[in-house]
Each structure stands twice: as structure tokens, then as C-alpha cells.
PyMOL Python script that loads the backbone (N, CA, C, O; Angstrom):
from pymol import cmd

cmd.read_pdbstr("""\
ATOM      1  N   UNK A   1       0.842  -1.170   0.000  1.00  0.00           N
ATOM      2  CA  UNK A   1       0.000   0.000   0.000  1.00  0.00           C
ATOM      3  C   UNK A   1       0.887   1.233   0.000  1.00  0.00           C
ATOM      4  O   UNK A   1       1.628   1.381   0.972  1.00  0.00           O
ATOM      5  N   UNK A   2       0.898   1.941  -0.766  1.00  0.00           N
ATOM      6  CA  UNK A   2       1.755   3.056  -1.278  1.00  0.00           C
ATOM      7  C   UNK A   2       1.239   4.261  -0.344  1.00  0.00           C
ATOM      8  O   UNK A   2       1.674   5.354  -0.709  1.00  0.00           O
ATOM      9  N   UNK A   3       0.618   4.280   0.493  1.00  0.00           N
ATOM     10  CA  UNK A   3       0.318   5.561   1.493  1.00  0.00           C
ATOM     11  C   UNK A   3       0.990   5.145   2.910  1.00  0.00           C
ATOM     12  O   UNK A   3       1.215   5.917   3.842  1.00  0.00           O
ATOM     13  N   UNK A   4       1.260   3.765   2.867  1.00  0.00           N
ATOM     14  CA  UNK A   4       1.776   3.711   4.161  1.00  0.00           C
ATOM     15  C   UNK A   4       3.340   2.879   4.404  1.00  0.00           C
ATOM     16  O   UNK A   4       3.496   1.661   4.311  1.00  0.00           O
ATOM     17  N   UNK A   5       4.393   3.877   4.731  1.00  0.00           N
ATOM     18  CA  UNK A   5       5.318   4.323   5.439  1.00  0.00           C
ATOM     19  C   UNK A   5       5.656   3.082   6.174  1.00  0.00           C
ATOM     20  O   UNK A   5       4.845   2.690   7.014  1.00  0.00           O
ATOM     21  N   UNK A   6       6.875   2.334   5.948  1.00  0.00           N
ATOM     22  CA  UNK A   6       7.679   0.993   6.653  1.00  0.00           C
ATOM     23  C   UNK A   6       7.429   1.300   8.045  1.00  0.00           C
ATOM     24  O   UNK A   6       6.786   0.487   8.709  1.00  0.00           O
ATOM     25  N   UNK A   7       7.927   2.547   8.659  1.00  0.00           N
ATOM     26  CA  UNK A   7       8.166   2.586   9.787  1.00  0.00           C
ATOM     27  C   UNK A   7       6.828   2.738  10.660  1.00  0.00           C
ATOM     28  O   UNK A   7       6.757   2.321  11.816  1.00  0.00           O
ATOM     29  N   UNK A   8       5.732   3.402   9.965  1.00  0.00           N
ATOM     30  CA  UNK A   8       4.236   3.885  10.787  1.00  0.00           C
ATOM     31  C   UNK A   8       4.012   1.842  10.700  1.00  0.00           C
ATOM     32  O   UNK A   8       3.843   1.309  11.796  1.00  0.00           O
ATOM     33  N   UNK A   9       4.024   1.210   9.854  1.00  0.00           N
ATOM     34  CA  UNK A   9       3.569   0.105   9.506  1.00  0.00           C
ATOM     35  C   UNK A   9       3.979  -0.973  10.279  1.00  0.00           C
ATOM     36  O   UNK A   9       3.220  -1.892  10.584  1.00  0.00           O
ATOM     37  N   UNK A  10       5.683  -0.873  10.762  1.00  0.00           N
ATOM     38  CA  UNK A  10       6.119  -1.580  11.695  1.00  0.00           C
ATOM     39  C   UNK A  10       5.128  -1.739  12.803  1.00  0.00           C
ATOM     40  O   UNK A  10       4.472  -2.683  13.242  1.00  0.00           O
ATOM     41  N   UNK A  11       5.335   0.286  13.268  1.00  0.00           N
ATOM     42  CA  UNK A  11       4.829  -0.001  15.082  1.00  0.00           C
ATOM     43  C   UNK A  11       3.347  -0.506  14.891  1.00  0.00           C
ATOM     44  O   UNK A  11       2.900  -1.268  15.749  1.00  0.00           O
ATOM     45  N   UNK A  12       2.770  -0.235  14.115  1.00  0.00           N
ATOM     46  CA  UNK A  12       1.148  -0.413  13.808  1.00  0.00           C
ATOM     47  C   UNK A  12       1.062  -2.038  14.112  1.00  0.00           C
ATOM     48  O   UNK A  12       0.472  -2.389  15.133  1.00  0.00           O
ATOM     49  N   UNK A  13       1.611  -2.979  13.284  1.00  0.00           N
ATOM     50  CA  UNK A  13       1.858  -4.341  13.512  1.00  0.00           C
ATOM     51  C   UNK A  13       2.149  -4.668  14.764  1.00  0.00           C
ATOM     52  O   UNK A  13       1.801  -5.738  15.264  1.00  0.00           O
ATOM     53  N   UNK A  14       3.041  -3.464  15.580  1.00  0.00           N
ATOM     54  CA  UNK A  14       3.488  -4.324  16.758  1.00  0.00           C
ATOM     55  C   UNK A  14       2.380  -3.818  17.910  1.00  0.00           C
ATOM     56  O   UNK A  14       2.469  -4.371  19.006  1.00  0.00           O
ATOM     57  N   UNK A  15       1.356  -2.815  17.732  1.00  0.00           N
ATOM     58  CA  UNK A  15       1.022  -2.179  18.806  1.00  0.00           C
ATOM     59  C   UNK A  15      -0.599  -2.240  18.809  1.00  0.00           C
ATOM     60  O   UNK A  15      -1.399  -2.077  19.731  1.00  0.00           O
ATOM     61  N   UNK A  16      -0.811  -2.574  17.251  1.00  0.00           N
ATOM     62  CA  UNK A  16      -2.498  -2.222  17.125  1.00  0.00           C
ATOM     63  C   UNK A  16      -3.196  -3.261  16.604  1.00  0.00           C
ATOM     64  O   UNK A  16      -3.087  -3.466  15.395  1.00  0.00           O
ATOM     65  N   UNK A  17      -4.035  -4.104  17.398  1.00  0.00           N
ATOM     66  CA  UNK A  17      -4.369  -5.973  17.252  1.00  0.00           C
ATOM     67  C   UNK A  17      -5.424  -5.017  16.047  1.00  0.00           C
ATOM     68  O   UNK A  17      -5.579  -6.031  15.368  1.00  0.00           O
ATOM     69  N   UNK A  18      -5.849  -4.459  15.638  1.00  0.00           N
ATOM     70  CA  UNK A  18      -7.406  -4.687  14.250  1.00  0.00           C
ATOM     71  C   UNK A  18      -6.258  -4.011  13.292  1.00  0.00           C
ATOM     72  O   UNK A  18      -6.840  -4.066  12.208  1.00  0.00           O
ATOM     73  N   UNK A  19      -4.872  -3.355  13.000  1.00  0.00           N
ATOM     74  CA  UNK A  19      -4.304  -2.977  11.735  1.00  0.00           C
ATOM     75  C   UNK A  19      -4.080  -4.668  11.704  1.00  0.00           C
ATOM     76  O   UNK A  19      -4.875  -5.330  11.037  1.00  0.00           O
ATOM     77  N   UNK A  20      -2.762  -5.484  12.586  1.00  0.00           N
ATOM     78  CA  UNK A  20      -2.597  -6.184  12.114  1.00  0.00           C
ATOM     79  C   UNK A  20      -3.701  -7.908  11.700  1.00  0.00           C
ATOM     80  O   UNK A  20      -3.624  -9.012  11.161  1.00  0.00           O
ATOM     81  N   UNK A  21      -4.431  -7.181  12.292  1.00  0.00           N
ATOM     82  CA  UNK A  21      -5.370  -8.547  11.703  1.00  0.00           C
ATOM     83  C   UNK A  21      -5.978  -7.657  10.354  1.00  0.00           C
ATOM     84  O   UNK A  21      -6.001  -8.255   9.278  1.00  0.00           O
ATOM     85  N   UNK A  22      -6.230  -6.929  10.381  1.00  0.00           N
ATOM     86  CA  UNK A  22      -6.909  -6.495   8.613  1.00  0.00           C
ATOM     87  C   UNK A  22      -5.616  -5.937   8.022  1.00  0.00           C
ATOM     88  O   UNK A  22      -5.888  -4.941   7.351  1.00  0.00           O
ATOM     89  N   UNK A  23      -4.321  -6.209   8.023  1.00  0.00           N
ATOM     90  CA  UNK A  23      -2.962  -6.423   6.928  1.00  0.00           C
ATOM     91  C   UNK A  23      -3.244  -7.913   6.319  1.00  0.00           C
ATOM     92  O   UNK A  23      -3.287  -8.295   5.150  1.00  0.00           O
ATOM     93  N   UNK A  24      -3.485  -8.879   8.026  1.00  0.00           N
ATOM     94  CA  UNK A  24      -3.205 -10.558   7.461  1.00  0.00           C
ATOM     95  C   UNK A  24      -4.621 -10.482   6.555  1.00  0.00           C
ATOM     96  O   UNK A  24      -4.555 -10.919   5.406  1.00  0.00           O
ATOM     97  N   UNK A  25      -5.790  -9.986   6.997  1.00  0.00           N
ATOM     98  CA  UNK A  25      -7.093 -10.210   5.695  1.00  0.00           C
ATOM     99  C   UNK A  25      -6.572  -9.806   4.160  1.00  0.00           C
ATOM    100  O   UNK A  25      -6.547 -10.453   3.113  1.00  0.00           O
ATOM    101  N   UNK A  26      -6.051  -8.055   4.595  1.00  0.00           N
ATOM    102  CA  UNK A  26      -5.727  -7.963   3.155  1.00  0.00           C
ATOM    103  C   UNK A  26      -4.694  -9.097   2.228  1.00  0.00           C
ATOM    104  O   UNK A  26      -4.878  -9.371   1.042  1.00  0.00           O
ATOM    105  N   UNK A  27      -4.054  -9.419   2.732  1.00  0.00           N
ATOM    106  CA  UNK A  27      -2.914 -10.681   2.049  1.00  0.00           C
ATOM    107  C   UNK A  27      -3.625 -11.737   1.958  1.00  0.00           C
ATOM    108  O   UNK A  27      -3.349 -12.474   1.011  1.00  0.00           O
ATOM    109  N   UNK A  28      -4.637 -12.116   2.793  1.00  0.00           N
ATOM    110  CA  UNK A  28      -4.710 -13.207   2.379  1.00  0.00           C
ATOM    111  C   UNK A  28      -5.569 -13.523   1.122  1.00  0.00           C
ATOM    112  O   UNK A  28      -5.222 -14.274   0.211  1.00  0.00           O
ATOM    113  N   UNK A  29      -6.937 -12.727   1.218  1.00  0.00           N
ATOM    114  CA  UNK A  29      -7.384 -11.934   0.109  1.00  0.00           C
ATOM    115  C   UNK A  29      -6.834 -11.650  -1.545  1.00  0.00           C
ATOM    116  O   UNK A  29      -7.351 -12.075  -2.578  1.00  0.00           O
ATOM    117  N   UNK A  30      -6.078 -11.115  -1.451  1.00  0.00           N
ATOM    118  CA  UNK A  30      -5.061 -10.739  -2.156  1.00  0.00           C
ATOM    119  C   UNK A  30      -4.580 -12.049  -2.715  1.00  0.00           C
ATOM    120  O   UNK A  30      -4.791 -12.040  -3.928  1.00  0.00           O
ATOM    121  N   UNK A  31      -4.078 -13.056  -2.366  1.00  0.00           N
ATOM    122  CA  UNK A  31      -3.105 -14.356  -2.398  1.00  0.00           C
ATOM    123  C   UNK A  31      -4.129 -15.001  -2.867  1.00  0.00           C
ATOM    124  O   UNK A  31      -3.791 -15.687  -3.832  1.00  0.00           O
ATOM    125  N   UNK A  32      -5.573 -15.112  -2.533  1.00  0.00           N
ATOM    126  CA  UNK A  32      -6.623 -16.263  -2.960  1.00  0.00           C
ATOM    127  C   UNK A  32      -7.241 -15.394  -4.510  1.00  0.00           C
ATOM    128  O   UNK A  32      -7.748 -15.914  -5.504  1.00  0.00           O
ATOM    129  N   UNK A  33      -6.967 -13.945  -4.234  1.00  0.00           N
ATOM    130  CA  UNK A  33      -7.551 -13.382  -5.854  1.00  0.00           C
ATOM    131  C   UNK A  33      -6.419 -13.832  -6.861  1.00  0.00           C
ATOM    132  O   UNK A  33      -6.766 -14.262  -7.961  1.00  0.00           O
ATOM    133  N   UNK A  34      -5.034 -13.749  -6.520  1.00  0.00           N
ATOM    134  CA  UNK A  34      -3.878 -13.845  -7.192  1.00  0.00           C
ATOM    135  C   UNK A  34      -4.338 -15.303  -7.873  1.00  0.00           C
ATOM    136  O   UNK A  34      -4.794 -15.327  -9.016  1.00  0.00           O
ATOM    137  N   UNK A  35      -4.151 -16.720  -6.938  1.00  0.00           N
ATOM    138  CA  UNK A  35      -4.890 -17.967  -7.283  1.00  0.00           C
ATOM    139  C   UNK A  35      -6.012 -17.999  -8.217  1.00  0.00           C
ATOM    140  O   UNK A  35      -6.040 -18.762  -9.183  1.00  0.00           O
ATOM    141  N   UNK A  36      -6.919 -17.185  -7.932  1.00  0.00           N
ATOM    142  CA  UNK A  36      -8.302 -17.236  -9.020  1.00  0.00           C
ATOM    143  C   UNK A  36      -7.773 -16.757 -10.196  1.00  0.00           C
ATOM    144  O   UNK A  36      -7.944 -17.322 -11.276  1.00  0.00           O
ATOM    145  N   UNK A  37      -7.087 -15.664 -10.034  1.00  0.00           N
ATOM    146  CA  UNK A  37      -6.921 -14.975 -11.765  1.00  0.00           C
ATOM    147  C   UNK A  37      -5.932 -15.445 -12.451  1.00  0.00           C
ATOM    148  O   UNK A  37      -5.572 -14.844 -13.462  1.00  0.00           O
ATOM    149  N   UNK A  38      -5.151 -16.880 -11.945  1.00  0.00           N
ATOM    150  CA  UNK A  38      -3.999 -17.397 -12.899  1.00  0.00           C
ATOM    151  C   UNK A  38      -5.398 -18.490 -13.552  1.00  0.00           C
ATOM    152  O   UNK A  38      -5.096 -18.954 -14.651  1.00  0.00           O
ATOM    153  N   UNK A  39      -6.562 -18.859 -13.135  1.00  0.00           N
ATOM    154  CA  UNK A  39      -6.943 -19.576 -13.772  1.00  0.00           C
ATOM    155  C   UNK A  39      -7.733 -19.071 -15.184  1.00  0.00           C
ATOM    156  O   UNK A  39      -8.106 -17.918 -15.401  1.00  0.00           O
ATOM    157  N   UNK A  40      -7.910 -20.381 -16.200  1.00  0.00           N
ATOM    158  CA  UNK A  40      -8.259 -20.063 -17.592  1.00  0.00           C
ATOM    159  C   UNK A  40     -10.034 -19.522 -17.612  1.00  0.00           C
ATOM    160  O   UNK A  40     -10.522 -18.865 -18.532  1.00  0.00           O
ATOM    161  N   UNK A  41     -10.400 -19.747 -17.011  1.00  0.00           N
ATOM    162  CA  UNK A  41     -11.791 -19.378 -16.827  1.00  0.00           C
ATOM    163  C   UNK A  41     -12.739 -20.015 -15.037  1.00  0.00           C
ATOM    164  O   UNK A  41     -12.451 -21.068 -14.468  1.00  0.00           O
ATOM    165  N   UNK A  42     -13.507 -19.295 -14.691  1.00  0.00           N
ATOM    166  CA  UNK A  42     -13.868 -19.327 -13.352  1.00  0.00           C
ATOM    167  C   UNK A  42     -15.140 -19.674 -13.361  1.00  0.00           C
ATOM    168  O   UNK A  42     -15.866 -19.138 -14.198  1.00  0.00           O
ATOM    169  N   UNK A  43     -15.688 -20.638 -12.444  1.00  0.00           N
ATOM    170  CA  UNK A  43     -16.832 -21.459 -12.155  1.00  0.00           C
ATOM    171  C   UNK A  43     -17.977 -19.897 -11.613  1.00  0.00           C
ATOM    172  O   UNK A  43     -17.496 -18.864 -11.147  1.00  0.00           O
ATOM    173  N   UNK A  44     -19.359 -20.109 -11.820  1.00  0.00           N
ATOM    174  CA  UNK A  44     -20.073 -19.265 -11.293  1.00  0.00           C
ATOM    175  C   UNK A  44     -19.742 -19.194  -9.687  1.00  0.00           C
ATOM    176  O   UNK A  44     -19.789 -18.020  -9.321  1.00  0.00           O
ATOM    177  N   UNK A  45     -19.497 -19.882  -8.871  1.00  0.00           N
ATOM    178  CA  UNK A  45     -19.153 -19.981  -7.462  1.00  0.00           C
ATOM    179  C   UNK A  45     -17.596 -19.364  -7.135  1.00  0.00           C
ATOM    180  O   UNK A  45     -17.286 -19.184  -5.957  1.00  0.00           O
ATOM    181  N   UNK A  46     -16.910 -19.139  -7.908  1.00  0.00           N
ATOM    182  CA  UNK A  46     -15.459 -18.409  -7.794  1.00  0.00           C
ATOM    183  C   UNK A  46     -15.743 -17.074  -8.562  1.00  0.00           C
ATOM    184  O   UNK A  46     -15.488 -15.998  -8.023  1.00  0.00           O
ATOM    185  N   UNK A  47     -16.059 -17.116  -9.314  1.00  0.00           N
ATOM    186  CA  UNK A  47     -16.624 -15.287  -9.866  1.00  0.00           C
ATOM    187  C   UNK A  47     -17.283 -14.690  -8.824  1.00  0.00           C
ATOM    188  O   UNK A  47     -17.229 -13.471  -8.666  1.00  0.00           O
ATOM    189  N   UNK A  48     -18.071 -15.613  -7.895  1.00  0.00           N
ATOM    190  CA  UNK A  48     -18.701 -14.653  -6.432  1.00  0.00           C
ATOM    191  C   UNK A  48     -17.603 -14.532  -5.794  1.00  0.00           C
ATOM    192  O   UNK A  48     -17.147 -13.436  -5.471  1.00  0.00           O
ATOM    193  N   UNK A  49     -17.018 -15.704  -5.523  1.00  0.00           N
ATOM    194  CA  UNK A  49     -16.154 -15.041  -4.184  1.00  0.00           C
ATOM    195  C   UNK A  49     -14.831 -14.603  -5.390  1.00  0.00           C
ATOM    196  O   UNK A  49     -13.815 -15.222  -5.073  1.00  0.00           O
ATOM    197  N   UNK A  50     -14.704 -14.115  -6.086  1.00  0.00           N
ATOM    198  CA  UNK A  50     -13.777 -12.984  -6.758  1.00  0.00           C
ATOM    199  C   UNK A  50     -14.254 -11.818  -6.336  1.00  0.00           C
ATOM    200  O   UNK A  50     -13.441 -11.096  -5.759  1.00  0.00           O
ATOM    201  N   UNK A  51     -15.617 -11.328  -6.491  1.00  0.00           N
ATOM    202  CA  UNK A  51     -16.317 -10.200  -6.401  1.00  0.00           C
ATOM    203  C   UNK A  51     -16.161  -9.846  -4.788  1.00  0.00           C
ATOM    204  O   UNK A  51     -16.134  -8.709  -4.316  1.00  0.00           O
ATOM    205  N   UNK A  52     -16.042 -11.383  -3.889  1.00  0.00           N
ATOM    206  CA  UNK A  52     -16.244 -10.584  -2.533  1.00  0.00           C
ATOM    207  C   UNK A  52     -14.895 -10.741  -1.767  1.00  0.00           C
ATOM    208  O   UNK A  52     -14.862 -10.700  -0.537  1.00  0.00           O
ATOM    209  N   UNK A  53     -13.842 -10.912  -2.493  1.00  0.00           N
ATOM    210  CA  UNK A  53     -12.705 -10.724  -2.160  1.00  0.00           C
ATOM    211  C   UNK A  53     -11.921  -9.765  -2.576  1.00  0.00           C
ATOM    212  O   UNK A  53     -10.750  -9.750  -2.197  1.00  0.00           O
ATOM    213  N   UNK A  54     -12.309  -8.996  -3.247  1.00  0.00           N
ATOM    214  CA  UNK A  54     -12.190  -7.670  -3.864  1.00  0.00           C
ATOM    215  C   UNK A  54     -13.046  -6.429  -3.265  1.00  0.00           C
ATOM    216  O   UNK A  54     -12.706  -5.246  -3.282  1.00  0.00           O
ATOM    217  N   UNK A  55     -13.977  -6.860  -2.848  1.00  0.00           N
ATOM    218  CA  UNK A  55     -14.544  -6.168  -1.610  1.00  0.00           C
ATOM    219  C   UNK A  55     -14.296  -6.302  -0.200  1.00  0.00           C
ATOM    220  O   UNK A  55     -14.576  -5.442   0.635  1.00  0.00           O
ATOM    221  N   UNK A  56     -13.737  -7.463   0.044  1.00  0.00           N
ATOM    222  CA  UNK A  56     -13.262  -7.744   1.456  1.00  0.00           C
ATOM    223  C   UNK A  56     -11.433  -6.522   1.505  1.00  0.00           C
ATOM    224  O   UNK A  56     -11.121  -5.678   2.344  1.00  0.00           O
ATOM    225  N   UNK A  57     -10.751  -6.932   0.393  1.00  0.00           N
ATOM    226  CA  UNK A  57      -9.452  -6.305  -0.218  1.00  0.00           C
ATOM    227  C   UNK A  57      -9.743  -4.286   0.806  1.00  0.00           C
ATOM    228  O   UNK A  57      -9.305  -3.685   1.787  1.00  0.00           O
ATOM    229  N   UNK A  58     -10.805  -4.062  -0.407  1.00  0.00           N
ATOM    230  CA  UNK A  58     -11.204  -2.646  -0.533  1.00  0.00           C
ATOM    231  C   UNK A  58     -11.583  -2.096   1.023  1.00  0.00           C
ATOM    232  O   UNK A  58     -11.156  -1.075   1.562  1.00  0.00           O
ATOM    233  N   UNK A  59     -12.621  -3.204   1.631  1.00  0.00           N
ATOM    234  CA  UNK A  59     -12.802  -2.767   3.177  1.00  0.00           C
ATOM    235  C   UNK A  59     -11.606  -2.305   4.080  1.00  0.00           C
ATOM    236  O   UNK A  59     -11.447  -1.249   4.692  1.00  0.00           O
ATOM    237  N   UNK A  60     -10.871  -3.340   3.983  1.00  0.00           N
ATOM    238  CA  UNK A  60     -10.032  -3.895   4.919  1.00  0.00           C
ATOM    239  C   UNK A  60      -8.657  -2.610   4.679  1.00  0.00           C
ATOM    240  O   UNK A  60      -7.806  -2.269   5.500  1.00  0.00           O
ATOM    241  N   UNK A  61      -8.879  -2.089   3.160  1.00  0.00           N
ATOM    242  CA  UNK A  61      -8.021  -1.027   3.018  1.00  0.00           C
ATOM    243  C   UNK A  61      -7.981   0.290   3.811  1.00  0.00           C
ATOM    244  O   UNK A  61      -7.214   0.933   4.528  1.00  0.00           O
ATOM    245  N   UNK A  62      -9.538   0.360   3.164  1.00  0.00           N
ATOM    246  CA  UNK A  62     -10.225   1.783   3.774  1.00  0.00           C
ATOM    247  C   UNK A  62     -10.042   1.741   5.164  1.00  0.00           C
ATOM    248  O   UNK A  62      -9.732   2.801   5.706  1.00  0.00           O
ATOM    249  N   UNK A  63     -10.197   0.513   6.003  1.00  0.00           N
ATOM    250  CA  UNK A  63      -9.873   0.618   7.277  1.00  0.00           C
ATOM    251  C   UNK A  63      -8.116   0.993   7.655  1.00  0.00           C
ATOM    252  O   UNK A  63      -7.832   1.872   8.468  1.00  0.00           O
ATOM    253  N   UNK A  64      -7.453   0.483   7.200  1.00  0.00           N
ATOM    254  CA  UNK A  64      -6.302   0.437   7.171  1.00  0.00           C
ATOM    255  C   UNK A  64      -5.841   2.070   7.260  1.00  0.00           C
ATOM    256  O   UNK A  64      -5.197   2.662   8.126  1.00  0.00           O
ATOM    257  N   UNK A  65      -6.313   2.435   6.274  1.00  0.00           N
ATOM    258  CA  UNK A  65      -6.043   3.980   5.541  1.00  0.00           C
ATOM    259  C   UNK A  65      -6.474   5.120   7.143  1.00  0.00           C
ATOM    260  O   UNK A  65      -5.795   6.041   7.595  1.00  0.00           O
ATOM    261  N   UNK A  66      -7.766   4.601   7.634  1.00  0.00           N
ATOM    262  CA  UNK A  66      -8.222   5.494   8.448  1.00  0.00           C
ATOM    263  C   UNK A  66      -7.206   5.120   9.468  1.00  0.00           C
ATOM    264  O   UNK A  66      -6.371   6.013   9.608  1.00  0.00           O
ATOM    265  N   UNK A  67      -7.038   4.205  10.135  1.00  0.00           N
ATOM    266  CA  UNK A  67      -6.037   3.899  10.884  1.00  0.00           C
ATOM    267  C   UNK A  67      -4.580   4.817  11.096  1.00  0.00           C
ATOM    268  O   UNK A  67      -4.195   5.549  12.007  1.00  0.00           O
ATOM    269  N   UNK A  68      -4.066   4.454   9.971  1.00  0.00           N
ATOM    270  CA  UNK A  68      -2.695   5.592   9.972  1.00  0.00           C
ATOM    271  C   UNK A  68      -2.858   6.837   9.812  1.00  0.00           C
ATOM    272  O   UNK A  68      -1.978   7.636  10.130  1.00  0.00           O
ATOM    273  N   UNK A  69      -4.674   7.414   8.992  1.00  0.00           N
ATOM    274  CA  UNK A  69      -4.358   8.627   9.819  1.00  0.00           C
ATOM    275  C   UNK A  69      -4.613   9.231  10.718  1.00  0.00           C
ATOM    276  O   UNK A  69      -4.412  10.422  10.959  1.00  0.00           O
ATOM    277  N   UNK A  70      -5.174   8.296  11.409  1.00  0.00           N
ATOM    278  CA  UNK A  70      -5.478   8.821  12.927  1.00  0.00           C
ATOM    279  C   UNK A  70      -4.177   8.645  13.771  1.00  0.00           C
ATOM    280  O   UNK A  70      -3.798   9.376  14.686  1.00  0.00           O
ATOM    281  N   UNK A  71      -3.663   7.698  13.354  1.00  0.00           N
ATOM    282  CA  UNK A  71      -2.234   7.305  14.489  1.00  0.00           C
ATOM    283  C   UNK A  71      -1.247   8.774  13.786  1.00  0.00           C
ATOM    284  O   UNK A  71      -0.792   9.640  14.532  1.00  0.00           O
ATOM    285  N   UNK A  72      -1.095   8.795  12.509  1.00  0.00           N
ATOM    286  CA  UNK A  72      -0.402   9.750  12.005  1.00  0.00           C
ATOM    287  C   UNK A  72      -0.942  11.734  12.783  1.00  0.00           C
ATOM    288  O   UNK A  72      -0.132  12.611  13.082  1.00  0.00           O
ATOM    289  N   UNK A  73      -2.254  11.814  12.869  1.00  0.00           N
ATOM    290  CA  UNK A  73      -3.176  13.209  13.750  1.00  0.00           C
ATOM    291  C   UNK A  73      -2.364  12.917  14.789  1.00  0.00           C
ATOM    292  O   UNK A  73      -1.516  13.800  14.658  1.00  0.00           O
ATOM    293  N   UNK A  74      -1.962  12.128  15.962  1.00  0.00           N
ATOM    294  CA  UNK A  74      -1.759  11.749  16.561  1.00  0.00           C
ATOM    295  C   UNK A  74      -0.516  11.929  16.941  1.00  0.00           C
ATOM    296  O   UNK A  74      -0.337  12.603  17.955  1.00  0.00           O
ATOM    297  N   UNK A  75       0.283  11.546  16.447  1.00  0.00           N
ATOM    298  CA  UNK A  75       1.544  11.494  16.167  1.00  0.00           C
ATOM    299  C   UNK A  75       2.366  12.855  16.222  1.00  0.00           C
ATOM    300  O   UNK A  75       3.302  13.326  16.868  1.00  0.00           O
ATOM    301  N   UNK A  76       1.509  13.229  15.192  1.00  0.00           N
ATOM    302  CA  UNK A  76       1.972  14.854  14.620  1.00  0.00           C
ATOM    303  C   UNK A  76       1.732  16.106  15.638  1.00  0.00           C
ATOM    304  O   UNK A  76       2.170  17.245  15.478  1.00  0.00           O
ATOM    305  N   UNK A  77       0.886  15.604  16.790  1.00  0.00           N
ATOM    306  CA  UNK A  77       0.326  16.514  17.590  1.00  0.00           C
ATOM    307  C   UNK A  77       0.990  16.814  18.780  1.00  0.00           C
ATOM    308  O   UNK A  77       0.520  17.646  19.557  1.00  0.00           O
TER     309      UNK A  77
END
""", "prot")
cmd.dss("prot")
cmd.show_as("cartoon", "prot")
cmd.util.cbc("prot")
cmd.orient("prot")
């Protein structure tokens, strides 16, 4: 994720249990879409969960995003 900074990302992992459990969603997410889209064509039951792993992806971002900048308000203050 290109908005967030090695070092905010470290302590975040080490200090804040919902960043690092919605980092491990986003990857894992991520890793099972990666799997779906090497294949040649997708069953009606994997085109859903494509659609909701790409929405799980997007949640889990937006959360992410609000996260650092509140720790970042925070920080800066």
C-alpha cells in the first residue's frame, strides 16, 4: 500500500491488534484473488467469491487507511 510508510507500519503491527489482523485479511485476500486470476476461466461460485474478495481487499483497506491517519493526527500533535 503506497500511502503507508515501513516505519508507521512496523509499530502499527506491533502495537495495534485490528491494523494487524486487517494487513493478514488484506494478504490473504489478495493471495486467494492472485490464485483465481492465474486460472483459464472461473466457475459461477469463484466469480462470487472474486467479487467478494475484492470487496473484502477494498474494506479492509479503507480501514487500514483510516487507521494511519489517525495514528499519524496523533503522532503529529
Amino acid at each position: 500500500m503506497d500511502f503507508l510508510r515501513p516505519e508507521v507500519q512496523d509499530r502499527l503491527m506491533k502495537e495495534h491488534f485490528e491494523f494487524r489482523k486487517l494487513m493478514e485479511e488484506h494478504k490473504a485476500a489478495d493471495t486467494r484473488l492472485s490464485d483465481l486470476q492465474k486460472k483459464p476461466s472461473l466457475s459461477a461460485k469463484e466469480s462470487l467469491e472474486e467479487v467478494e474478495l475484492k470487496k473484502t481487499k477494498l474494506r479492509a483497506k479503507e480501514r487500514i487507511y483510516s487507521i494511519v491517519q489517525e495514528t499519524t493526527k496523533r503522532t503529529d500533535q
